[in-house]
Structure formats: structure tokens, C-alpha cells
C-alpha positions in Angstrom: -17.4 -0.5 -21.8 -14.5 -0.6 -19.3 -11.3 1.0 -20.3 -8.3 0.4 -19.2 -5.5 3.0 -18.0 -2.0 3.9 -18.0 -2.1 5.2 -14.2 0.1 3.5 -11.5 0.0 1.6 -8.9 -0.2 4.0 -6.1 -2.7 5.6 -8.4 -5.4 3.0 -7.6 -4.0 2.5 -4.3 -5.0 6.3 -3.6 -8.2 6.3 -5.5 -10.3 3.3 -5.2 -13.1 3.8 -3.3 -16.1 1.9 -1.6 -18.9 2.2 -4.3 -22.5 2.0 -3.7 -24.1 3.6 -6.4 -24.1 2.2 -9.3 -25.3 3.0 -12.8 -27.4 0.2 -14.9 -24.9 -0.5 -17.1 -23.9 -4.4 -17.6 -20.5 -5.9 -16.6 -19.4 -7.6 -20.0 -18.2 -11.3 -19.4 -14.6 -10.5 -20.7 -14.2 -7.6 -18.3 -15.6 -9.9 -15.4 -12.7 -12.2 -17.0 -10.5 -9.5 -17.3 -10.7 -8.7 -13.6 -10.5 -13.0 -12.3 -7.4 -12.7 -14.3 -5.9 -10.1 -12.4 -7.0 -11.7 -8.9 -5.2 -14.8 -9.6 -2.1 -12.7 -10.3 -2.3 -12.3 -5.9 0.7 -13.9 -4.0 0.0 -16.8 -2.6 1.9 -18.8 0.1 3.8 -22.3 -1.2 2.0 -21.8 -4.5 -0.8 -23.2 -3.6 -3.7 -20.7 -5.3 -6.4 -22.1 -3.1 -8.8 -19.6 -4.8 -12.4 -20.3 -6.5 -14.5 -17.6 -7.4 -18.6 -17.6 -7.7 -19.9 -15.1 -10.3 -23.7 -13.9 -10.4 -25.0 -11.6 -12.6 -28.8 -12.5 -11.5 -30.5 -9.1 -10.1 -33.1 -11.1 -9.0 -30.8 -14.2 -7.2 -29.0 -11.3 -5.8 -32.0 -9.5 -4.5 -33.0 -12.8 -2.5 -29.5 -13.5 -1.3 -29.7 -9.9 0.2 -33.0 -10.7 2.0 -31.5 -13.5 3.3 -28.7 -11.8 4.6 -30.2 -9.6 5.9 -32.8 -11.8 8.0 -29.8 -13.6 9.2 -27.6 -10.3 10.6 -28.8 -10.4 14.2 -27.8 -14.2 14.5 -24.5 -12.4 13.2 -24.3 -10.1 15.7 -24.6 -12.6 18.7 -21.6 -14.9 17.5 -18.9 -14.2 19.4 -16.1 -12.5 17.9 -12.2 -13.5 17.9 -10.7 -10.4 19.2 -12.4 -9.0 22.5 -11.9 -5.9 20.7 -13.5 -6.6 17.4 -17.3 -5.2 17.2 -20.5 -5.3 14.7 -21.9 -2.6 13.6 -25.0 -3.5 15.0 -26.2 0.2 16.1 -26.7 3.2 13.8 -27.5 3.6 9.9 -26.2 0.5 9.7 -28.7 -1.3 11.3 -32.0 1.4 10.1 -30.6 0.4 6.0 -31.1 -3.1 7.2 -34.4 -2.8 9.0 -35.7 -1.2 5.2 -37.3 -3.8 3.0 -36.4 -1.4 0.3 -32.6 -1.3 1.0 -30.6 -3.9 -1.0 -27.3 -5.1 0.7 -25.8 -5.3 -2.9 -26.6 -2.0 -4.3 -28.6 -3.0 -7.3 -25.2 -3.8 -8.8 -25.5 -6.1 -11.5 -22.4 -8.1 -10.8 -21.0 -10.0 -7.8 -17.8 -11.5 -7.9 -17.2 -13.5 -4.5 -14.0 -15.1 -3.8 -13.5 -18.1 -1.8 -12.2 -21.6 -1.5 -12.5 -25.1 -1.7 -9.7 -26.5 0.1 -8.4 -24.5 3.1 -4.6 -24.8 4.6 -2.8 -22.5 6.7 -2.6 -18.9 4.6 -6.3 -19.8 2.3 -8.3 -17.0 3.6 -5.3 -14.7 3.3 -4.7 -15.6 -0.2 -8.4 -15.0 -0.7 -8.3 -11.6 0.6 -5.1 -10.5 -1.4 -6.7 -12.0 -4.6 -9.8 -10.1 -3.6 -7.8 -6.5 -2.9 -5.7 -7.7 -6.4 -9.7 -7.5 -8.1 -10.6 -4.6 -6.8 -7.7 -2.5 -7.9 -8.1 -4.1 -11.1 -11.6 -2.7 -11.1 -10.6 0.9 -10.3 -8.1 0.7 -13.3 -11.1 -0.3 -15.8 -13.0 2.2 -15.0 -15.2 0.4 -12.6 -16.7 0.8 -8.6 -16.5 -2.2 -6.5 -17.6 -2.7 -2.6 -16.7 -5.7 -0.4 -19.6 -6.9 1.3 -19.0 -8.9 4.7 -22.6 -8.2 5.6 -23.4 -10.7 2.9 -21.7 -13.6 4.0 -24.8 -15.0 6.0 -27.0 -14.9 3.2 -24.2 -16.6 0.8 -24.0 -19.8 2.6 -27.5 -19.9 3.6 -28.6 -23.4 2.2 -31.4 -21.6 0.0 -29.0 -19.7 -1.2 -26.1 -22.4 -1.9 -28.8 -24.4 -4.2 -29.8 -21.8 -6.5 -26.1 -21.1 -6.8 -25.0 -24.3 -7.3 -22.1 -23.9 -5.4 -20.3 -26.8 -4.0 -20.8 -28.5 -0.6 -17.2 -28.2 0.5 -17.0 -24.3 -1.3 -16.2 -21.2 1.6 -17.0 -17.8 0.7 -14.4 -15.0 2.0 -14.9 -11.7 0.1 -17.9 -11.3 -1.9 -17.2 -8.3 -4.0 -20.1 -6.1 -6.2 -19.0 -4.6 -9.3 -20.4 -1.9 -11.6 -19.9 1.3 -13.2 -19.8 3.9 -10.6 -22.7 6.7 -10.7 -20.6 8.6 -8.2 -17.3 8.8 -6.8 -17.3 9.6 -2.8 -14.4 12.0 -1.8 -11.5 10.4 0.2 -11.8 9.1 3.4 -9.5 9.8 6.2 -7.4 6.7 8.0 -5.7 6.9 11.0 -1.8 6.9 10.5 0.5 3.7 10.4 0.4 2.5 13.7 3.9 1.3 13.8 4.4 -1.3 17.6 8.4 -1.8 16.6 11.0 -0.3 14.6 14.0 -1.6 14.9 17.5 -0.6 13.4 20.6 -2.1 13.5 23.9 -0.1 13.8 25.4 1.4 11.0 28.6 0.2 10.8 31.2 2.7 9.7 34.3 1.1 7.7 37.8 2.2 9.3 39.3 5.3 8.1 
């Protein structure tokens, strides 16, 4: 069972991690609860909380919805992207895990928690991903691992894969999230420092002596 903490924020800003080992333990429906509650709690522009959330807690569904995904990452990789910068990572372990039949994209995590939407204006996906980052902090401060997977997003919409979820016709996925209690925590990872473009200051005005 999940528990929760006393820890800040900065405290699950600095510790979350990306997990992928999980232990077999289930994700109770209140904590799942417990965790939608907390992504709803995201800012979201003009009020609107465009967010909708898809929960499965189906190994098996899960299992096929990573075959699928998987099947479908090439197609992926040939779409072009919106940066010219942007890049897949369609070389390295990366792409051996994928090749595997063994190697599930989810983990064996029991739980998946993807946000998304219904009705998209200008700042949906946004909202989306700050409800999604909202979850996973949540997570961390239960006691639990979580790990966003983008690779997944193929197999999510897939049509085979939209029927046996029941999803609706007009529903987007953004973030599909897997959630679980962690078998290991990874050390930290290293990021590069703020990369700050402008800083600008106005002059400090100094009253008359």
C-alpha cells in the first residue's frame, strides 16, 4: 500500500525518477484515484481542464498494446518531425529492446494511466502534459515509480487497440504514464544546465538622497 509523505516539493522534484522495474504488487483503485486527483490539480489555461484520462490495469491488454506499438515504431520513425532538430531514437538499445519479442514497452507494470483529451483548443496538449508531470510527482510522494512512455503512443491509437479500450472516437492520447511500486531506484541522472537565451534587467533606480 502507498504511503504518503511529508517531503516537499523540491523533494519530488529532485527524486523522481524514470522507473522500469517494477515489483508485482497491485495499484489499489483509490491510490490510482488518489493520483487523477492530483493531475487535475495542474494549471490549466482559461480554465478549460480539457483533460480525460484512460486507465488499464489489464497485463494482458497491455501486453498486446505493446506488440502493437512496437510493430508500428518504424512507421514512427519515418514521419517527419516538427523541429529539423528533433530526432528518434531509432539506433542503439533502443531499437535491440524493440527488436526482442520478449521485451515489453510497459514494463510488466500493472497500471497505465494515460492522459489525454477530447476536445483540443490552443494550450490542450500542454495542459495534458502539466497534468501528466502533476501525476507523476504525485506518484513519487506515494511511494510509487512511474515512466512516461511516448514509444506507446502508436500502439494506443491503433484501431485494435482503441476497441478493446473502448475509448472514444474523438479521444487523443498525450502521455501514457505506467505506474507501480518500484523494485529499484536508478541513481540521478545528470542534465545539462539551464540554458538561459535572454536575461534581461531593468535599471535599479536609486531614490534621491
Amino acid at each position: 500500500m502507498a504511503a504518503t509523505t511529508s517531503l516537499g516539493v523540491l523533494d519530488a522534484i529532485y527524486g523522481r525518477r524514470a522507473i522500469r522495474s517494477f515489483k508485482p504488487d497491485a495499484v489499489a483503485e483509490e491510490v490510482v484515484r488518489q493520483l487523477l486527483e492530483a493531475a487535475v490539480r495542474a494549471p490549466t489555461a482559461m480554465h478549460l481542464e480539457p483533460w480525460a484520462f484512460v486507465v488499464v490495469q489489464d497485463k494482458a491488454l497491455l501486453r498486446r498494446i505493446s506488440d502493437r506499438a512496437k510493430a508500428l515504431w518504424p512507421a514512427q520513425l519515418t514521419q517527419p518531425q516538427r523541429h529539423h532538430h528533433a530526432t528518434l531514437p531509432e539506433t542503439g538499445s533502443f531499437a535491440q529492446r524493440l527488436a526482442d519479442p520478449n521485451f515489453n514497452l510497459f514494463y510488466d507494470a500493472g497500471t497505465l494511466i494515460a492522459v489525454g483529451f477530447m476536445d483540443q483548443g490552443v494550450f490542450t496538449v500542454a495542459d495534458c502534459w502539466l497534468a501528466a508531470e502533476n501525476l507523476m510527482l504525485a506518484a513519487w510522494g506515494l511511494g510509487l515509480g512511474s515512466c512516461c512512455i511516448g514509444a506507446a503512443l502508436g500502439g494506443l491509437n491503433a484501431q485494435e487497440s482503441r476497441v478493446e479500450l473502448g475509448v472514444p472516437a474523438d479521444f487523443s492520447f498525450v502521455a501514457p504514464i505506467i505506474i507501480g511500486m518500484p523494485a529499484e531506484t536508478p541513481p540521478p541522472t545528470s542534465r545539462k544546465p539551464p540554458h538561459v537565451v535572454c536575461w534581461r534587467k531593468g535599471k535599479v533606480s536609486v531614490p534621491p538622497s
